[in-house]
C-alpha positions as CSV (number, residue, x, y, z in Angstrom):
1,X,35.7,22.8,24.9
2,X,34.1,24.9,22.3
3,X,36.8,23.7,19.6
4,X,36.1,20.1,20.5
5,X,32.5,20.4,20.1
6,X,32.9,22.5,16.2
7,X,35.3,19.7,15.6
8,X,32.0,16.9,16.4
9,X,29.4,18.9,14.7
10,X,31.9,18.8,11.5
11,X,32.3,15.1,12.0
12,X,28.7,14.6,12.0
13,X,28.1,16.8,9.3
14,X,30.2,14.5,7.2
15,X,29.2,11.6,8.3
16,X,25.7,12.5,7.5
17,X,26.6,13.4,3.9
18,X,28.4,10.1,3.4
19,X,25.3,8.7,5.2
20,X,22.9,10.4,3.0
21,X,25.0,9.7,-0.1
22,X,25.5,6.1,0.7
23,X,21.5,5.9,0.8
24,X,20.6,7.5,-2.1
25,X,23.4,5.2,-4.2
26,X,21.9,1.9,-2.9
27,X,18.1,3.2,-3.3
28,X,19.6,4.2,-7.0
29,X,19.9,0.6,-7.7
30,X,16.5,-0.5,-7.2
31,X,14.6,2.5,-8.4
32,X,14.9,5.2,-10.8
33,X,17.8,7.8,-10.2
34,X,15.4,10.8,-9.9
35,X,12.8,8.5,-7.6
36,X,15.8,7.7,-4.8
37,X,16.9,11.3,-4.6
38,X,13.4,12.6,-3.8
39,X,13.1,10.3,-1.4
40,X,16.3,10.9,0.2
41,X,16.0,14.8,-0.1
42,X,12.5,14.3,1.5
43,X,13.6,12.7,4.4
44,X,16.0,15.2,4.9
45,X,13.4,18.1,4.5
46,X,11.5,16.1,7.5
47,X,14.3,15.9,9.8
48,X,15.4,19.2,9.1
49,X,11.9,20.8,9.8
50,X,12.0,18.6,13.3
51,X,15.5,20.2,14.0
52,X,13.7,23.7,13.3
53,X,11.1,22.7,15.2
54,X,13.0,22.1,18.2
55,X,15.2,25.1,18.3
56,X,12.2,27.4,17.5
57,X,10.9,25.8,20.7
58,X,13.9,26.7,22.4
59,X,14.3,30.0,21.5
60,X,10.3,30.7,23.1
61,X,11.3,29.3,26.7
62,X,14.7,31.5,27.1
63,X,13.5,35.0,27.6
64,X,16.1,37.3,25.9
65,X,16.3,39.9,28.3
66,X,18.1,37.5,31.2
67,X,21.5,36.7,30.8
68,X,22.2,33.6,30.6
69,X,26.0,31.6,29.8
70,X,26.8,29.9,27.5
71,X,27.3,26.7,29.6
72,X,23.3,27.2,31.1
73,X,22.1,27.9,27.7
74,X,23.4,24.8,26.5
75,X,22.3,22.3,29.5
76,X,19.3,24.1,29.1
77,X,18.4,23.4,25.3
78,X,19.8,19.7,25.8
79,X,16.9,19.5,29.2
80,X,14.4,21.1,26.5
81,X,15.1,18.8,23.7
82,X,15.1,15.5,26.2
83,X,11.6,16.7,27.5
84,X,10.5,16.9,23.9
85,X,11.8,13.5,23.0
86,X,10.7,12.1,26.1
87,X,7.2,13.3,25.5
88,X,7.1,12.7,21.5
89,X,8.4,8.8,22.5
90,X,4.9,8.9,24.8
91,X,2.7,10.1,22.4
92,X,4.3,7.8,19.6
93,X,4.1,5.0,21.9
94,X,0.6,5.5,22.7
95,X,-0.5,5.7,18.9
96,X,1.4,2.6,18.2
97,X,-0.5,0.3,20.9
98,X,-4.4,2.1,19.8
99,X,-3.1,1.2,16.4
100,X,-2.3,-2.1,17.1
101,X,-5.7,-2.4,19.3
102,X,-8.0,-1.4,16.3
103,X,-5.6,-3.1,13.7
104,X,-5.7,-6.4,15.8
105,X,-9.9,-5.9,16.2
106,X,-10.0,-5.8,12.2
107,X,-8.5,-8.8,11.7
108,X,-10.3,-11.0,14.0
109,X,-12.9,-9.3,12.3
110,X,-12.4,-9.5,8.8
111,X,-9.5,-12.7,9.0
112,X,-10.4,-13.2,4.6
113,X,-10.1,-9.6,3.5
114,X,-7.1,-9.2,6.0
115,X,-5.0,-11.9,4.2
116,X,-5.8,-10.3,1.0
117,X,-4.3,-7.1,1.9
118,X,-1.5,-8.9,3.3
119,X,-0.5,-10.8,0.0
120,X,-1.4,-8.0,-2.1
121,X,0.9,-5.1,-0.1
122,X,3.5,-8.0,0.1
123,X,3.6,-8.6,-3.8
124,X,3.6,-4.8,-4.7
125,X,6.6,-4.3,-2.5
126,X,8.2,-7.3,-4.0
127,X,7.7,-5.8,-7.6
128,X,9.4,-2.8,-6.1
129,X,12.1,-3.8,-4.9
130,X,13.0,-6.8,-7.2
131,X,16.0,-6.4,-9.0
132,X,15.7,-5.2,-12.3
133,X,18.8,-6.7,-14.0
């Protein structure tokens, strides 16, 4: 079981760097070399600090002087990192609907200046991502 688990977290592993790889080449092609790998190293830094994150939590709600098997520890940490998604999903969830609330109050407010902002974030993406051939 142990051996079939080493052989998933290698085939994530490498499927992540393939992943990561794969992103940074097509991000390459419409921005500047150096400008797609910070962005791709940065969002690795931010999913790597979530991932210390979690296990730092972990390691404060298993008390090291009970012993615990391996089998336990592991349901345990999986029950621990579903309660933290569970409860990061209800948080993001709630900040997405106050969000839309106040975003949807200041456009019925301000309908002229809304449109502006609008056309003007949608033509400065557009000059970042058009193709540069």
């Amino acid at each position: 079981m142990i051996s079939l688990l080493g052989l998933a977290v290698m085939v994530v592993m490498i499927s992540i760097i393939f992943l990561l790889f794969g992103l940074y080449v097509s991000l390459a092609e419409t921005m500047k070399p150096w400008e797609a790998a910070v962005s791709v190293g940065g969002g690795v830094v931010f999913f790597a600090t979530i991932l210390i994150l979690i296990i730092a939590r972990q390691g404060r709600l298993i008390s090291p002087s009970s012993p615990i098997s391996e089998q336990s520890n592991l349901g345990s940490f999986a029950a621990s990192v579903k309660e933290l998604a569970s409860q990061q999903s209800v948080k993001v969830a709630e900040l997405a609907e106050n969000t839309g609330e106040s975003a949807q109050k200041y456009i019925k407010g301000r309908p002229l200046t809304s449109a502006l902002i609008a056309f003007g974030s949608g033509f400065v993406i557009s000059l970042l991502l058009r193709n540069k051939r």
